[in-house]
C-alpha positions as CSV (number, residue, x, y, z in Angstrom):
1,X,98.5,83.2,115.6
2,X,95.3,82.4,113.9
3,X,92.0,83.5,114.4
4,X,88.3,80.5,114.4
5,X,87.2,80.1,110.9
6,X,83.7,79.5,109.8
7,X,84.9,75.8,109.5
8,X,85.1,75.2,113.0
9,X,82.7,73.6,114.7
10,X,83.7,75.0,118.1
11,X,86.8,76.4,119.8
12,X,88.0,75.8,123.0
13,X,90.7,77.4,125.6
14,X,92.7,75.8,127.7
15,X,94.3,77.4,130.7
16,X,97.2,77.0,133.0
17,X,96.4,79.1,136.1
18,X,99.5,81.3,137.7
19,X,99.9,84.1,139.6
20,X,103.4,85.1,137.6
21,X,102.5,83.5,134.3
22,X,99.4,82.0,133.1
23,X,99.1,80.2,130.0
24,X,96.6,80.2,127.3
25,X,95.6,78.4,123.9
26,X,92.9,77.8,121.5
27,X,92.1,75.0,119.6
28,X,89.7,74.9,116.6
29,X,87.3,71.7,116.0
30,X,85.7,70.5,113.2
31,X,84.5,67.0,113.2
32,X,86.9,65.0,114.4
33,X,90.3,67.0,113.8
34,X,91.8,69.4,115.7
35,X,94.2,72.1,115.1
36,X,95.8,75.1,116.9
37,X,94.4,78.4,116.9
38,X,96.5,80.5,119.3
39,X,98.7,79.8,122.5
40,X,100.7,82.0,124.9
41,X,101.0,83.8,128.4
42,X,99.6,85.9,130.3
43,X,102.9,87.5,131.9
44,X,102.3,88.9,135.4
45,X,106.1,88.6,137.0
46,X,106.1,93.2,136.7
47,X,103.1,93.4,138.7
48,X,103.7,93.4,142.6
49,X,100.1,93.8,144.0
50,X,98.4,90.6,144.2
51,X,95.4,92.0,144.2
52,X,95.8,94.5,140.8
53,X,97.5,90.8,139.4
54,X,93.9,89.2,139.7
55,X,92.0,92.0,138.4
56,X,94.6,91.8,135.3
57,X,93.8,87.8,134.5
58,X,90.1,89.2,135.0
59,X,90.7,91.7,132.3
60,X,93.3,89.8,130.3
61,X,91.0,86.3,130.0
62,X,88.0,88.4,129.3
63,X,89.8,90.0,126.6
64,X,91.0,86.3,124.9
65,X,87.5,85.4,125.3
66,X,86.1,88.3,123.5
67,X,88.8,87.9,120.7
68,X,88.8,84.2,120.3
69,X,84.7,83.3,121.1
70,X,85.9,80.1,122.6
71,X,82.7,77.9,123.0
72,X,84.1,76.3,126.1
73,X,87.1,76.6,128.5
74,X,88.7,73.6,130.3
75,X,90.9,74.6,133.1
76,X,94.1,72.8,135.0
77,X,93.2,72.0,138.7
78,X,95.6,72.8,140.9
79,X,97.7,70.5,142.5
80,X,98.0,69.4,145.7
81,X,101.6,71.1,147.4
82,X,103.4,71.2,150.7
83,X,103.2,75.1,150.2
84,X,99.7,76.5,151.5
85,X,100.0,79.9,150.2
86,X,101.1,78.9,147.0
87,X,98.3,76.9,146.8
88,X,95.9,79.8,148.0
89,X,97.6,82.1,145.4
90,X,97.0,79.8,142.8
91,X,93.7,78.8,143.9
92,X,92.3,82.5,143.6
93,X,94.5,82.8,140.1
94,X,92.0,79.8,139.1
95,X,88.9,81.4,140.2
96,X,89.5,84.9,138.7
97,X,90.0,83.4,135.5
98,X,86.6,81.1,135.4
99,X,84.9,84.1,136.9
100,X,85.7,85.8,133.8
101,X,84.7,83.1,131.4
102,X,81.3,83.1,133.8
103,X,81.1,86.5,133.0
104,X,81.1,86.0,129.4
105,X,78.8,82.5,129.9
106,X,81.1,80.2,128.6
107,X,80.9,76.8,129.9
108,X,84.0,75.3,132.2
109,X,85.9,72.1,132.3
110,X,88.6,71.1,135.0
111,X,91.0,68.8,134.7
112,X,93.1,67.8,137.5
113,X,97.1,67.3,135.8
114,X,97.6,63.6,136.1
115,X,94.4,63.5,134.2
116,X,95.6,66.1,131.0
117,X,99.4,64.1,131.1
118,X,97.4,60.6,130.9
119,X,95.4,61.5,128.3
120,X,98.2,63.4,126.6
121,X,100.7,60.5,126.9
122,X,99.6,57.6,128.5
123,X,101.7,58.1,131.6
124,X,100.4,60.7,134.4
125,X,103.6,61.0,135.2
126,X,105.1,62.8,132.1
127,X,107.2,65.7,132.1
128,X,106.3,68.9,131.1
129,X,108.2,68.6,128.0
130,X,107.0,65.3,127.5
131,X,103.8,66.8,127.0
132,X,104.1,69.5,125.0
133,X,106.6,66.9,122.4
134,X,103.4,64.6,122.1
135,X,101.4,68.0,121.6
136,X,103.3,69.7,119.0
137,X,103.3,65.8,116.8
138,X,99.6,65.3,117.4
139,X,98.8,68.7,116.0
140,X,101.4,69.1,114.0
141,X,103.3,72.1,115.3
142,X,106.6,73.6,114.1
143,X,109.2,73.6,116.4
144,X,109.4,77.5,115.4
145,X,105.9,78.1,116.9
146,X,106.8,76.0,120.2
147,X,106.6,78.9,123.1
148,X,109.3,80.0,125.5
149,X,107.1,79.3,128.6
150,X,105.7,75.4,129.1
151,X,102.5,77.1,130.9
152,X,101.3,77.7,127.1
153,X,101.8,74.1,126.1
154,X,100.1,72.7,129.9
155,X,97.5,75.2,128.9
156,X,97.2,73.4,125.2
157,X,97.2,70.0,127.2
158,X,94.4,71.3,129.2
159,X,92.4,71.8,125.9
160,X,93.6,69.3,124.0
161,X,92.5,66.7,126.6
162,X,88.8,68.3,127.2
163,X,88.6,67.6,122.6
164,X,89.8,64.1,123.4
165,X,87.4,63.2,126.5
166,X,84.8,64.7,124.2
167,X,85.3,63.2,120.9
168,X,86.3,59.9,122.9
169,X,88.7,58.4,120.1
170,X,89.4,55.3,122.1
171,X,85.6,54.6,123.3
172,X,85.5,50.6,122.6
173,X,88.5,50.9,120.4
174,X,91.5,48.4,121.6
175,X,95.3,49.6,120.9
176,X,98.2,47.5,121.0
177,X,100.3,50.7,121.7
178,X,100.9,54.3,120.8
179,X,101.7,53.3,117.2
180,X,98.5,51.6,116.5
181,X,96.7,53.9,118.2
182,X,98.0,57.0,115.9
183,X,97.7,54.7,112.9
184,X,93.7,54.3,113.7
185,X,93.2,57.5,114.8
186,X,95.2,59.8,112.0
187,X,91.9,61.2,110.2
188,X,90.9,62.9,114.3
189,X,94.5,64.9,114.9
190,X,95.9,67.1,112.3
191,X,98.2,66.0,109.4
């Protein structure tokens, strides 16, 4: 885990919203290039109360906010399920944690998931692991560092892909695939 650097021209945190685990992750900007700070979970699976599980992501995300000083936060929407109180539960998950970057006035980005795995990929309908493969290549990631839980990763998807809709690499830029894209783009991800 790294900490920003003076370098950085802003940080941003990416979250996966969950009631049992939540991910997290930073990246650091500067200019065009990208790098990771920090990822991991917020582990709730011991906790039994709904309700003291909410006030702990309050706590919890206020405390990576204080630590990290993320300059933005860019959320995953949830999705759309056939479960209703899954969807409730993970609906108020997602709330507690932008009420707590509110709290500490940082600005908020959703995402909905086809959106993050398109911009990730190419293909809103990657896998998980998909993902978090084109992830740990584009910011050059050991396999060592790779976490246990794929919330992390979706979490560092949801970030990674608020950097890329706001440094716009491709705007009026044509690709003739993945390979020419990386070749043009090499100086924005980290080598």
């Amino acid at each position: 885990m790294q900490q920003p650097t003076p370098t950085d021209d802003r940080v941003i945190m990416g979250i996966d919203p969950g009631t049992n685990i939540m991910g997290y992750a930073f990246i650091g900007v500067n200019g065009n290039r990208a790098r990771l700070i920090a990822m991991g979970v917020i582990d709730l699976r011991n906790c039994h109360d709904s309700y003291i599980k909410l006030g702990e992501i309050f706590t919890r995300v206020q405390g990576l906010i204080k630590s990290f000083l993320p300059d933005e936060l860019a959320i995953e929407a949830p999705f759309f399920g056939k479960n209703v109180q899954s969807m409730l539960k993970l609906g108020r998950a997602q709330g507690v944690a932008i009420a707590a970057a509110i709290s500490r006035e940082v600005p908020i980005h959703e995402y909905a998931p086809l959106k993050i795995k398109m911009a990730i990929t190419g293909n809103g309908s990657a896998s998980k692991h998909q993902v978090a493969e084109m992830l740990r290549r584009m910011l050059n990631i050991s396999n060592e560092e790779m976490p246990r839980f794929m919330d992390a990763t979706d979490a560092l998807g949801a970030a990674f892909c608020h950097y890329l809709q706001r440094n716009n690499p491709v705007q009026g830029v044509k690709y003739s695939s993945w390979a020419d894209f990386a070749r043009k783009n090499s100086d924005k991800i980290k080598q």
